[in-house]
Backbone as CSV, one residue per row, in Angstrom:
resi,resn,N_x,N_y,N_z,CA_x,CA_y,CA_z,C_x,C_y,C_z
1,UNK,77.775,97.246,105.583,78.872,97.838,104.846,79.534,98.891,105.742
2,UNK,80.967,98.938,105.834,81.406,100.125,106.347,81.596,100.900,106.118
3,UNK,81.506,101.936,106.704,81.795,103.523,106.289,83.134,104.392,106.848
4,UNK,83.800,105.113,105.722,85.183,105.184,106.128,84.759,106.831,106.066
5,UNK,86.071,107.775,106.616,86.524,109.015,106.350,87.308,108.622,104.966
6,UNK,87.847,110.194,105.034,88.916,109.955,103.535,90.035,109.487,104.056
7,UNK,90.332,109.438,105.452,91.634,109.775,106.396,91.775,108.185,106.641
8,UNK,90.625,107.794,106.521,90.675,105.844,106.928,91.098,105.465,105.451
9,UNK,90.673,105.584,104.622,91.140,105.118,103.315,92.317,105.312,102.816
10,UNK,92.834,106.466,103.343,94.600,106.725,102.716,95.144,105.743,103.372
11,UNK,94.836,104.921,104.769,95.799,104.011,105.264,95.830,103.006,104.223
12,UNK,95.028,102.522,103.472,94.830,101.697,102.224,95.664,101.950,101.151
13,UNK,96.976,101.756,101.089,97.248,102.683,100.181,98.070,101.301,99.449
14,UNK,98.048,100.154,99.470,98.969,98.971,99.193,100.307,98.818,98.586
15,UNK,100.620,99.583,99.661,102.160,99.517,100.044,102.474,98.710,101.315
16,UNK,103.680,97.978,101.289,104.281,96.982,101.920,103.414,96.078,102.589
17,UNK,102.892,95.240,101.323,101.641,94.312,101.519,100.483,94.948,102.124
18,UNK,100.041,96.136,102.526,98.854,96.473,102.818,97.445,96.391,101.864
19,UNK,96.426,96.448,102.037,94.972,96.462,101.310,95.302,97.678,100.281
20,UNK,95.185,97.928,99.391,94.778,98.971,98.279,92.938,99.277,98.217
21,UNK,92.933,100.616,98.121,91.476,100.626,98.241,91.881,102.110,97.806
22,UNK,90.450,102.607,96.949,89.846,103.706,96.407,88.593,104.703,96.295
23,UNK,88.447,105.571,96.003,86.671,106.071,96.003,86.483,106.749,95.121
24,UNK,85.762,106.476,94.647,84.969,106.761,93.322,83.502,107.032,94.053
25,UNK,82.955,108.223,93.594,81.297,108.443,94.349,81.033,108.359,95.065
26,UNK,82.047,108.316,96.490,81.528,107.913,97.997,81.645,106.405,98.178
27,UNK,81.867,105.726,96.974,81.700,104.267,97.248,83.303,104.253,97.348
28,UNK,83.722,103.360,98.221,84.946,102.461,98.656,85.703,101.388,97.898
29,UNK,86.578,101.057,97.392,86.767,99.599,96.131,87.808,99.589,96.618
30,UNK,87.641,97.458,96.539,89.120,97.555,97.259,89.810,96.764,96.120
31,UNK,90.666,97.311,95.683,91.563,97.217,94.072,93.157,96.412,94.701
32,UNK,93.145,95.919,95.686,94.483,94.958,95.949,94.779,94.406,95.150
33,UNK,94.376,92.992,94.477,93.899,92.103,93.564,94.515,92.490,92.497
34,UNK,94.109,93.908,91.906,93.983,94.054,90.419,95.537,94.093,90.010
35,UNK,95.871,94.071,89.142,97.118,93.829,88.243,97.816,95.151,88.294
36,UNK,97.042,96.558,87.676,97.149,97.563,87.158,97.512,98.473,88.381
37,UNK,97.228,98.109,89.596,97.455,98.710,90.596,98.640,98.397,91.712
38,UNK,99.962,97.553,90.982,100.803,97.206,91.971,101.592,98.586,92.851
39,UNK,101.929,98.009,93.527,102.145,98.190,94.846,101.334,99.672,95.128
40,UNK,100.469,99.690,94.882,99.241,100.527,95.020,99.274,101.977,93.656
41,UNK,99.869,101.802,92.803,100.069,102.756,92.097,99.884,102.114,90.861
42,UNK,98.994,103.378,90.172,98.177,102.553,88.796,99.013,103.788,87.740
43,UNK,99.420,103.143,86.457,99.948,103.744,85.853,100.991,104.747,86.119
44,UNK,101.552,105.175,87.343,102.234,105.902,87.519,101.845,107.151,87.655
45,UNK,100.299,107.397,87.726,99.451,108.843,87.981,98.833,108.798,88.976
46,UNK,98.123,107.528,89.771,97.159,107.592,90.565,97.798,106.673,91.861
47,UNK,97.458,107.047,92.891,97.880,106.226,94.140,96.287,105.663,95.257
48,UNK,96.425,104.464,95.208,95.460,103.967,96.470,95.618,104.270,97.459
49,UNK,94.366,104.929,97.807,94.015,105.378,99.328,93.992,106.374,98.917
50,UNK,93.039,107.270,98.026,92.595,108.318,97.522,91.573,108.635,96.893
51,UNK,90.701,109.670,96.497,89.247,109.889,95.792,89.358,110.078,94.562
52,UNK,89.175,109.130,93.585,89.359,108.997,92.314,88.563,109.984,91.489
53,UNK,87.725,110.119,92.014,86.112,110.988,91.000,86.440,111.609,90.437
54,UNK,86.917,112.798,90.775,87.569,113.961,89.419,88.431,112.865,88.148
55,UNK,89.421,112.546,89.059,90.368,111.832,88.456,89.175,111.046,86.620
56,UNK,88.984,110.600,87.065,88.039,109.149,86.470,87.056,110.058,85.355
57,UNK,86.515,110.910,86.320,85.535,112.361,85.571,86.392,112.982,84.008
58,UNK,87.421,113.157,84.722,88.392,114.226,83.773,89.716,113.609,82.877
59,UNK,90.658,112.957,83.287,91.370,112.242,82.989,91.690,111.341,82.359
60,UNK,91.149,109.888,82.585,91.297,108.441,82.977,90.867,108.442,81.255
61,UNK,91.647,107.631,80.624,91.135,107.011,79.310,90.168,105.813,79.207
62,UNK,89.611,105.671,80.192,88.593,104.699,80.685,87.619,105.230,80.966
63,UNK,86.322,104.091,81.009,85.250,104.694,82.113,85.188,103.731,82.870
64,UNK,84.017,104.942,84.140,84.794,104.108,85.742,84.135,102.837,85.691
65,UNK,83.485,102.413,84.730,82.760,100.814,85.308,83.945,100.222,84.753
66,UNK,85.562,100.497,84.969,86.163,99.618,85.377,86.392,99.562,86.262
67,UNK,86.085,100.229,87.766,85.685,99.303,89.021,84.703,98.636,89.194
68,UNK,83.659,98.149,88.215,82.929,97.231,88.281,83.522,96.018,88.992
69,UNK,84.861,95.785,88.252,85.608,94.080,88.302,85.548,94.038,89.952
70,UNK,86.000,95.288,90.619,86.376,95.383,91.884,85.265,95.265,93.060
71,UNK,85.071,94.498,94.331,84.296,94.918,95.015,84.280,96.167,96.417
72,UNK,82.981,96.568,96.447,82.483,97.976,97.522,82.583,97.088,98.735
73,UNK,83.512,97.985,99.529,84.183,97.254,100.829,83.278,98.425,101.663
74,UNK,83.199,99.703,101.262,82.101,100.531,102.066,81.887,102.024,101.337
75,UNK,81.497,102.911,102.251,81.123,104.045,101.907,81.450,105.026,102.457
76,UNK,81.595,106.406,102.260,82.768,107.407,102.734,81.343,108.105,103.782
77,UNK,81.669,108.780,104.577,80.694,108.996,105.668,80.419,110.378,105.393
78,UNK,79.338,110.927,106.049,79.142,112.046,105.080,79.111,112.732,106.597
């Protein structure tokens, strides 16, 4: 599995066909795919290629095992 900075993951940000990807707990998800996240922006609050945790913690009218659907592309490096 790879291990990113936070600085590698903002390039993920899926804009102009690029990968979309997120972090939640140090873990990595790569959310391209998903519906809710076009052109890397979910609802109009959150942007890919960023650390969701607070977000998801505090916010989110969800809980986070809706990145379950999504798969761990890697892990943020400590």
């Amino acid at each position: 599995m790879q291990e990113f900075t936070l600085e590698e993951v903002a390039r993920y940000s899926g804009k102009n066909g690029e990968k979309a990807y997120v972090v939640y707990k140090d873990k990595v998800y790569d959310i391209t795919e998903s519906d809710f996240w076009s052109e890397g922006e979910h609802m109009g609050l959150h942007e890919a290629g960023n650390d969701l945790t607070e977000a998801l913690e505090t916010e989110a009218p969800h809980e986070s095992s809706a990145l379950d659907a999504y798969p761990v592309v890697g892990t943020i490096k400590k």
